[in-house]
N, C-alpha and C positions, 0 to 999 in steps of 0.2 A: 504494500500500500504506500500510497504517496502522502508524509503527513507534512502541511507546511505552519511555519510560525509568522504571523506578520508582525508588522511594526505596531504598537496599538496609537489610536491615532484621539480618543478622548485626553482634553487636555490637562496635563499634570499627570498620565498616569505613567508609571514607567517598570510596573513589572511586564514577565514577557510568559508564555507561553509552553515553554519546555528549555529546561538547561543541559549539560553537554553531557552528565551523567546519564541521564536518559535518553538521550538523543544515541549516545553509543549503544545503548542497549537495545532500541529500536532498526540501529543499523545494521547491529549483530544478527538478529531475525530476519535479515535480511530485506527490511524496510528501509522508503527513501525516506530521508528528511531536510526539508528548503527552507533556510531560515529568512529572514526578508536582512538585507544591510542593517546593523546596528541595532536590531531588534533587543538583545540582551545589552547592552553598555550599562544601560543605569541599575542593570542588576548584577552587576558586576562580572556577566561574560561576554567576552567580545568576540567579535568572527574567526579570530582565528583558534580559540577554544572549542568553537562549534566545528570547525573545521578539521579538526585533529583529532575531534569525536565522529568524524564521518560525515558533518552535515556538508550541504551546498548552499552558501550565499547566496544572492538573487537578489541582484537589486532593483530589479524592476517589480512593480507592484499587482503590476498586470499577469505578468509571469506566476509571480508567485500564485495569487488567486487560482490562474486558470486552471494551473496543474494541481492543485492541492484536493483530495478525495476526502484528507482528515484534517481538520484546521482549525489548531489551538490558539485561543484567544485568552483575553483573563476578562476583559471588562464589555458591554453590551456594544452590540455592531452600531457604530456612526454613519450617519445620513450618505460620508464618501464612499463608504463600502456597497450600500445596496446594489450598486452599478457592477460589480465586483463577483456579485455571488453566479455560480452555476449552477444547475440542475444536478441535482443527485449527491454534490457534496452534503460532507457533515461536518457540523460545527458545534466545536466543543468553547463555552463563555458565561459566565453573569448573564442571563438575560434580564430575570427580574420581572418575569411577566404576569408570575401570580399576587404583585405585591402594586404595582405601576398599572395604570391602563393606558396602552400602548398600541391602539388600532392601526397607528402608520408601520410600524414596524411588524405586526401580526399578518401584514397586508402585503408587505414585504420578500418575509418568508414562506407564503404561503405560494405567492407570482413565484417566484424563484423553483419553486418545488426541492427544496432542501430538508433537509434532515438536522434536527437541533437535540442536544445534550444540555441539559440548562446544568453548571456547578452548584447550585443552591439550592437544589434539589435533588443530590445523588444523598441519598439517606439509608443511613444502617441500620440493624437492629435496636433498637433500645431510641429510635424517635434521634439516632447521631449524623447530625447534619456532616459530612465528611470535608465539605469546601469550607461549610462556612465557618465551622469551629476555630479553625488554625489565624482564620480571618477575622474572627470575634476575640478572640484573644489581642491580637494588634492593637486591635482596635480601640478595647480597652487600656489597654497600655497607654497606648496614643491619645485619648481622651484626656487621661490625668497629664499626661506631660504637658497637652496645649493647656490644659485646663491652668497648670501650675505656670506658663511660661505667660500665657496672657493678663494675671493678675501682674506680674510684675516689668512687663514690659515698658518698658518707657515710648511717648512719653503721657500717654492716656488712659494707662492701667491706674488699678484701685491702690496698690504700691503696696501688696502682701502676700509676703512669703508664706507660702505652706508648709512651716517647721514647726516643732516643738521649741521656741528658745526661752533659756529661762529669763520668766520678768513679762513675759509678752504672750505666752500661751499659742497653743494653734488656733488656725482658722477652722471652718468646718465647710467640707463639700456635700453636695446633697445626690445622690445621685438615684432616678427613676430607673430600676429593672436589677436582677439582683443574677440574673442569667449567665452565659459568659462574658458578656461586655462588659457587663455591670460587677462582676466579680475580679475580673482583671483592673476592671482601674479602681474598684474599694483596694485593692492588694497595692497596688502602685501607692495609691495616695497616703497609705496607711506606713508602708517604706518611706514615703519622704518626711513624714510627721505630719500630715493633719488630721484632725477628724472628720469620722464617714459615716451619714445616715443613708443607708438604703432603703427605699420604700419598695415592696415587693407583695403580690397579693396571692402567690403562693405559699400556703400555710406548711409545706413539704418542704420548699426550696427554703423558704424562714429557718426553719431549724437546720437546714445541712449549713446554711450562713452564719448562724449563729453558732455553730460546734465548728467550721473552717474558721473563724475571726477570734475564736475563743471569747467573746465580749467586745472584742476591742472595736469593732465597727457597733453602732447602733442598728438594729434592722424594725423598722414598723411596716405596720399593714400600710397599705397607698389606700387612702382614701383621703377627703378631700381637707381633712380637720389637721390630717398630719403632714400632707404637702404644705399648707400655709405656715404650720409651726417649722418646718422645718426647713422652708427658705428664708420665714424670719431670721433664724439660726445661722445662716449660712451665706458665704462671699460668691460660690456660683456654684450650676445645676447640670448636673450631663444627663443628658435621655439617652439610656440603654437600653430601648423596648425598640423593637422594630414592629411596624405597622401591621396589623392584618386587615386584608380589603375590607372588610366590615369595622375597623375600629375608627374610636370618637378622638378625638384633641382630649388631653387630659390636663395640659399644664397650659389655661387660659394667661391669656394679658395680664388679668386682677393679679394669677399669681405672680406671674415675670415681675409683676413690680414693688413684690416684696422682698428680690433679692435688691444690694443697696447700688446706688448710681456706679457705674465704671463696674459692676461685678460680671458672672462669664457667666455663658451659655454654650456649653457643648454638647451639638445635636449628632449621636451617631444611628440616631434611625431613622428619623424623619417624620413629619405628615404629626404629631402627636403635640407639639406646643404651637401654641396659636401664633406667635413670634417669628419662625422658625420657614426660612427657604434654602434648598441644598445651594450651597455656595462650592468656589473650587479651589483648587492649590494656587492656582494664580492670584485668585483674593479669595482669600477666604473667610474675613470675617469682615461685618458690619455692624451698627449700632441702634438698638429697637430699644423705647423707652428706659433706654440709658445706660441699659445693657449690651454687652459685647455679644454677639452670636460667633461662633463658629462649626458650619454645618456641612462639613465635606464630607461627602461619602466614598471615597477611594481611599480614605488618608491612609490605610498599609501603605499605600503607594510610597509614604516616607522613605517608609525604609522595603526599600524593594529589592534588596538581595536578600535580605532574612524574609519577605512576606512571599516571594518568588519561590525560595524552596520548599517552603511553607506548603504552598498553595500548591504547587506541583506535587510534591510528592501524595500530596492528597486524595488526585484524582488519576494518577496517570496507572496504577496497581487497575484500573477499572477501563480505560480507554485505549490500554495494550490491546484489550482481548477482543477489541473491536478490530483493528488493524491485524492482530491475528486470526482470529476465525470467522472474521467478514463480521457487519451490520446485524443482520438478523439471527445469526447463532448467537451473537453476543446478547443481541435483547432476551433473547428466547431462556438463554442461562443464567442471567445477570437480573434478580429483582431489583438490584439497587440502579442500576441504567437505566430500564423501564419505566421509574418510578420519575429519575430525570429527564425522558424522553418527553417534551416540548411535540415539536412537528415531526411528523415524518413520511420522506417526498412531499412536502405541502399539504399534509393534510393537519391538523390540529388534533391532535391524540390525546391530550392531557386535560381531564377535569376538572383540576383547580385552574391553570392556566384560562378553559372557556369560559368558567365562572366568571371572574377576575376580568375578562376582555369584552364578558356580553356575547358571546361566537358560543357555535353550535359543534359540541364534541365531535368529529368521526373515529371510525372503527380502522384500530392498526389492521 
């Protein structure tokens, strides 16, 4: 099989697709692999890495496309690539189409008659999201650090350190969803010294939080008495919940503006505070009643050779066996592919996805 890598072309993001350890091991099978010029740099592999694991450069964009059967992406196809796709390929990327409503892009893939693997929905046993895990982890990480570098930025930050110093006390962060996003950056924030209330409305995940924190984070029910106590309390807010298509705004205006002037807002899911539009690496924050927002949803993309192997090795144990034993063995074996199988040849296969777009399921 021909598998290619292109350059990802949304902007600021800069993981890539497949890195050279795999790329050898696909070529050892006796698979091609075309990587696009430059594709891995900011994740720290560069063409001639890829090339000494077997792959073939390709600088051309057209090229790449056309010959590509299997084509690894990290983030959802931009408006330049439509032009790009051919019949029959599969593509493996974020699409995000149970979570977004996205008619142009379902409209897209459908004209084209292509075959889609969505990553944030290859799921394991035990409800284990396989993509997004390694990427909810980042993320979290990521959260607390912008969180902790925007309060003291100069020269329009609130000018508070998130330490323990003695004489001065910590600050307190407040963070919505107690999940992995939300557990990665209470663990961050709680390593640099500040204090961490988690609001969380799982009464199961409460207790596994409160036996991982040993105390040391606060964890309450989310409802709406201890969101206001508890931005009272606090210098700024991360939203760790990601949206499901039926869900409401949780963290209205009234609350935004009890956290204090100059405090932060770090949105890693979206759609859920009333404040709150996805912003990007390029600029990524802005200011809503006096509050800082910072609402990028790529931000792995920071660090993209730790979220790069991250994320690859996560999914490619699963999209070998595509390239090895063809498309339809692989689905026919594989409940965790099936389960992420989006389109297939242009037909729309997936139930949450029709939900989610308003489209009429068909039969694989």
């Amino acid at each position: 099989m021909i598998i290619t890598v292109p350059k990802e072309l949304k902007p600021g993001e800069r993981r890539v697709g497949i890195d050279p350890a795999w790329t050898n091991c696909l070529v050892g099978k006796g698979h091609v692999v075309l990587v696009e010029k430059s594709a891995g740099h900011f994740s720290g592999f560069e063409d001639e890495d890829y090339e000494k694991a077997g792959a073939q450069i390709v600088d051309s964009k057209d090229e790449l496309w056309s010959r590509g059967e299997l084509i690894l992406k990290v983030k959802e196809l931009q408006e330049k690539e439509y032009s790009l796709l051919h019949e029959n390929q599969i593509i493996s990327t974020f699409f995000h189409l149970t979570e977004a409503f996205e008619p142009e892009v379902c409209e897209n893939l459908k004209k084209a008659k292509i075959t889609t693997i969505a990553l944030e929905q290859l799921v394991r046993e035990g409800n284990f999201r396989v993509a997004i895990v390694p990427m909810s982890e980042i993320a979290g990480w990521n959260a607390a650090i912008q969180m902790t570098w925007l309060l003291f930025e100069a020269p329009a930050s609130l000018g508070v350190a998130l330490a323990n110093f003695s004489g001065a006390g910590p600050a307190r962060i407040t963070i919505l969803g107690g999940g992995t996003v939300g557990y990665f950056a209470a663990k961050t924030l709680l390593g640099i010294g500040a204090e961490v209330t988690i609001l969380e409305n799982d009464l199961r995940r409460m207790a596994e939080l409160n036996k991982l924190f040993s105390g040391r984070a606060r964890v309450l029910y989310s409802n709406d008495e201890n969101i206001r106590k508890s931005l009272k309390e606090s210098v700024g807010l991360i939203n760790a919940v990601y949206p499901m298509p039926d869900s409401k705004t949780i963290i209205t205006r009234e609350h935004v503006k009890l956290l204090p002037q100059k405090g932060v807002i770090v949105d890693v899911g979206g759609e859920l505070i009333e404040t709150c539009h996805y912003t990007t690496l390029e600029n990524p924050t802005y200011t809503e009643e006096g509050v800082i927002h910072y609402c990028v949803d790529n931000a792995p993309s920071l660090v993209a050779k730790t979220s790069s192997k991250l994320l690859i090795n996560s999914y490619m144990p699963y999209l070998i066996d595509i390239a090895e034993k063809g498309l339809d063995i692989a689905l026919k074996e594989s409940p965790v592919l099936r389960g992420a199988l989006n389109f297939y040849k242009g037909k729309l296969v997936n139930e949450e996805v029709a939900k989610r777009q308003g489209l009429k399921m068909e039969q694989l």
